[in-house]
Residue, then its C-alpha position, 0 to 999 in steps of 0.5 A: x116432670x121429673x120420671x120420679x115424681x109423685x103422679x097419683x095422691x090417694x087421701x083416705x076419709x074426708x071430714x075437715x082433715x081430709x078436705x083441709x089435706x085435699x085444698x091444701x095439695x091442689x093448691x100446692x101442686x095443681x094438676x102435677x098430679x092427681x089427686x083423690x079423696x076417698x071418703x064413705x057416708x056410713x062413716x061419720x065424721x067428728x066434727x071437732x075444730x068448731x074454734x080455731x086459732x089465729x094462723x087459720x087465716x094464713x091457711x085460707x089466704x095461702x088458698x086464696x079463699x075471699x075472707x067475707x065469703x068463707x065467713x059467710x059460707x061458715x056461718x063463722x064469727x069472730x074469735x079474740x081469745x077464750x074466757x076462762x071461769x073457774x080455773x084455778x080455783x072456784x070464782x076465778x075468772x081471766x082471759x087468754x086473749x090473742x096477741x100481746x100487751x105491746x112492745x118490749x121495753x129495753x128488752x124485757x116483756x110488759x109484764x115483767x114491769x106490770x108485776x114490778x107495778x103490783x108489787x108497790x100499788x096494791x090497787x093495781x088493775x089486773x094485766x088484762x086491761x093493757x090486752x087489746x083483745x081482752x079488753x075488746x072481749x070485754x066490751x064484746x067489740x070487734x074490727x080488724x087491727x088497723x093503724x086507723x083505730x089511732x087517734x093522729x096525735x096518738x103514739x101507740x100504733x104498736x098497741x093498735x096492732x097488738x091483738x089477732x083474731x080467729x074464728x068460730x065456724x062450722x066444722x061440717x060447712x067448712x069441710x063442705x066449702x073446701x071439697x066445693x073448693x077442691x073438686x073445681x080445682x080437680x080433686x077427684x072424689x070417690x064415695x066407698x068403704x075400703x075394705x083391703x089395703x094393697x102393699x108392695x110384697x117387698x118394700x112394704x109400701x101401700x100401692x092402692x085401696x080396694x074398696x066393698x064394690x070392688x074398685x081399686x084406688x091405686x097411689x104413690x102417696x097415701x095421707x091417712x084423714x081417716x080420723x081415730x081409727x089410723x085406718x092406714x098409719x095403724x091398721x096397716x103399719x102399726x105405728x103405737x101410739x104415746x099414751x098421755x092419759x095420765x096427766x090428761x086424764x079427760x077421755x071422754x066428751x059431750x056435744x050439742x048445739x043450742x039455739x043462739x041467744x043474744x049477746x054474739x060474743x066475739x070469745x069462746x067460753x071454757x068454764x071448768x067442772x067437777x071432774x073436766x071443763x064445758x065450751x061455749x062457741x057462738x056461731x051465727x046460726x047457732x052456739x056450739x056447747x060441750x062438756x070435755x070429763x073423764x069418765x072415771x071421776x064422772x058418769x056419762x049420764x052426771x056429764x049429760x046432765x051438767x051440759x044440758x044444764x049449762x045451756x043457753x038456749x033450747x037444745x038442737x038435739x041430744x048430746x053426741x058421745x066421744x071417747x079418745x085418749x089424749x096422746x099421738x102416734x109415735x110416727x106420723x109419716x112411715x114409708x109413702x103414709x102420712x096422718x093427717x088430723x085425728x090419725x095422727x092424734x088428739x089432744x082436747x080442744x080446750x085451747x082449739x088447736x085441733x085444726x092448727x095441727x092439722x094445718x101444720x101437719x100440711x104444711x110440712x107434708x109440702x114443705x118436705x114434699x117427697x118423690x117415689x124414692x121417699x127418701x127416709x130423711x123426710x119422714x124424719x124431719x116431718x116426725x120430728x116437727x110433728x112431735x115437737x109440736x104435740x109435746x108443746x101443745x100438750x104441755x101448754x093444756x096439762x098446765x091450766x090443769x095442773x096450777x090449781x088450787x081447786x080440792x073440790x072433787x077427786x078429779x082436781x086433787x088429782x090433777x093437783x098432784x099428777x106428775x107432768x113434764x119436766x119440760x112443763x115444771x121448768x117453764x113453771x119454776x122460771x116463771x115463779x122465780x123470775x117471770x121468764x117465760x120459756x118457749x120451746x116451739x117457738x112456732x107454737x104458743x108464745x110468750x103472752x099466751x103462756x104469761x096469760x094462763x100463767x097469771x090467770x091461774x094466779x101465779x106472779x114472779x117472785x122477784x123482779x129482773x135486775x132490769x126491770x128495776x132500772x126504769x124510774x117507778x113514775x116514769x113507768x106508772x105514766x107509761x102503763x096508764x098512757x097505754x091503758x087509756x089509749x086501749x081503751x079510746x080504741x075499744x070505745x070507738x069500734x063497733x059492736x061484734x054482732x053489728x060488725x058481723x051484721x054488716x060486713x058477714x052476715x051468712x043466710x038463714x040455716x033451713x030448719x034451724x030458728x036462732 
């Protein structure tokens, strides 16, 4: 080992940030250095990350967790997209499936011909039914994508394999099953409140926390996990924070678990509201519910009332209370601190990207992996990626805000007519004008997503791609139903979501808690 190298890693708060950042690190780097998480009991954790997105599989086979056996542990089902109800306008209904609508024809996205279609058969069945995950949602089915789905004499095994899958799971079990992960690998965990942060009188960089008993945790590189707060990336170098209130307006939310009720959906629920949107996650000892409202067009006790309403079966408890403001720190990585999770910043679960950031976050804390130089130039790279994803995830959600044409309450018109990016109005405009779809972050979300909520919302190209028109109208009437009926053999012979989960994931029974 090099005499510069990183020896000590200190991580402040646990929760799903923190125990995420601690396997992710003993996995990375093993016993090169030590690490330790401090975490404190008097503080609670938030919980937030119930839904995930389909990259939540790559983090746990980078860990080499066994898939059954963390679905088991989690209590998890499984995730094939989020069902939208009231988007857009009151009534509407569409699905954010994941993966595609199979491959491009010469060059150019199914869609774009779907739209070609619509245009001249006025009967034309909506773009979800060519969505292999929309439509198993549909028919509440589920297996794993394999080419074994096809019938031998079929051509169609691109469309087999065009959906993905994640998970909805408990937060407070995962975080638990990565510490028990963590710890066996050597992860050292302190319980403790700390009450001073020690710097370096010249380089201003941390050297160690102290905590109420009068323990001294001393690092070389501290992760911030400590959730809001910014415990170190704010309360010690004040990093300021981009405030996007102003076209996420909802600042404050409510959850509560309710006992599970039949059917076992394999999709999250979103249905939007007079002033913000309520969840739906089924679990398989319990749903997950919650109302995400600002509190300027709604008053915490009408937003109480609005969830419990909205409930499927009996209340586990009373509504928890959360207040945020959308945005993120204007750096995440300053000197030998770098925020990991709710430190860093917060951005409304209504597309369940709350753990992807923090996956990222850790991923290229790893992949720029500094030594005691801390060379500058690593910070920025990580900044900069940091950055460019917030801004493309905050985009994606400002735009199922945005395309309404609700004017039910003040809480719609506003968001009708509340500025957004010029980033945003482009992938708008160029869509509507011609049905491309831009994509920033090319890691992010892609095309289909961003076509799915595009036309969920209503919004169809005004005009079709030169290339687009070169293909024979029969030729492609023929291709799109061969693909629709195709999709829809498959999704007839695949078992039912909760009999799937029943036989392969089935976790033991939570004490205390009756379905």
């Amino acid at each position: 080992m090099s005499d510069n190298a990183i020896r000590k890693i200190v991580i402040v708060g646990g929760g799903t940030a923190g125990w995420m950042t601690g396997a992710g690190l003993v996995n990375a780097f093993g016993k090169s250095c030590a690490i330790t998480l401090v975490e404190s009991p008097e503080i609670g954790t938030v919980g937030v990350g119930e839904a995930t997105l389909p990259t939540l599989r790559y983090f746990n086979y980078a860990l080499g967790l066994d898939r059954d056996d963390f679905a088991r542990k989690t209590q998890a089902t499984f995730k094939l997209g989020i069902e939208f109800k009231d988007w857009g306008h009151v009534g509407n209904r569409f699905f954010h499936g994941f993966g595609d609508s199979g491959p491009a024809i010469e060059n150019r996205q199914p869609h774009m011909y779907w739209a070609r279609l619509a245009r001249v058969f006025k009967d034309m069945p909506p773009f979800e039914d060519w969505s292999m995950s929309s439509v198993m949602a549909r028919h509440f089915r589920f297996m794993e994508p394999t080419s074994k789905m096809l019938d031998p004499a079929s051509d169609m095994s691109a469309l087999a394999n065009s959906y993905s899958y994640a998970y909805h799971f408990d937060a407070g079990l995962y975080a638990a099953y990565l510490r028990d992960y963590a710890v066996q690998r050597g992860v050292e965990r302190i319980e403790g409140m700390i009450t001073h942060v020690e710097q370096h009188p010249e380089t201003g960089f941390i050297t160690a926390v102290n905590l109420r008993d009068g323990r001294k945790v001393e690092g070389d590189l501290f992760v911030d996990c400590s959730g809001f707060r910014g415990l170190l990336i704010e309360g010690v170098y004040k990093a300021g924070y981009d405030d996007w209130s102003a076209m996420l307006p909802c600042n404050s939310a409510q959850a509560v678990p309710c006992a599970r009720v039949d059917r076992l959906t394999p999709y999250t629920v979103s249905a939007a509201k007079r002033a913000g949107w309520t969840w739906r996650i089924p679990l398989q000892h319990r749903t997950g519910n919650g109302h995400v409202y600002c509190d300027g067009f709604m008053s915490d006790d009408e937003a109480t009332r609005v969830l419990l309403e909205g409930l499927d079966g009996r209340a586990l408890g009373d509504p928890r209370q959360l207040r945020f403001t959308a945005g993120r720190r204007r750096k995440s990585w300053i000197k030998n601190c770098v925020a990991v999770g709710l430190a860093g910043g917060f951005l409304e679960p209504l597309e369940s990207t709350s753990i992807n950031l923090i996956e990222n976050a850790i991923g290229w804390l790893i992949e720029f992996f500094p030594d005691r130089d801390f060379r500058p130039e690593l910070a920025d790279e990580f900044n900069r990626l940091v950055t460019q994803r917030y801004e493309s995830v905050r985009d994606f959600i400002v735009l199922h805000y945005k395309i309404t044409n609700r004017t039910d309450s003040e809480f719609w018109r506003y968001c009708a007519n509340m500025p957004i990016p010029d980033t945003l109005r482009h992938q708008i405009d160029l869509f509507q004008k011609t049905g491309h779809a831009v994509i920033y972050d090319p890691q992010g979300f892609g095309v289909s997503s961003h076509v799915s909520i595009l036309m969920g919302l209503g919004v169809r190209p005004g005009a079709n791609d030169p290339l687009v028109e070169r293909i024979d109208m029969q030729q492609l009437h023929a291709h799109f139903w061969k693909q629709r009926d195709a999709i829809a053999r498959m999704v007839a012979a695949m078992p039912d979501h909760a009999d799937y989960i029943k036989r392969y994931v089935a976790a033991d029974p939570m004490p205390g808690i009756a379905a």
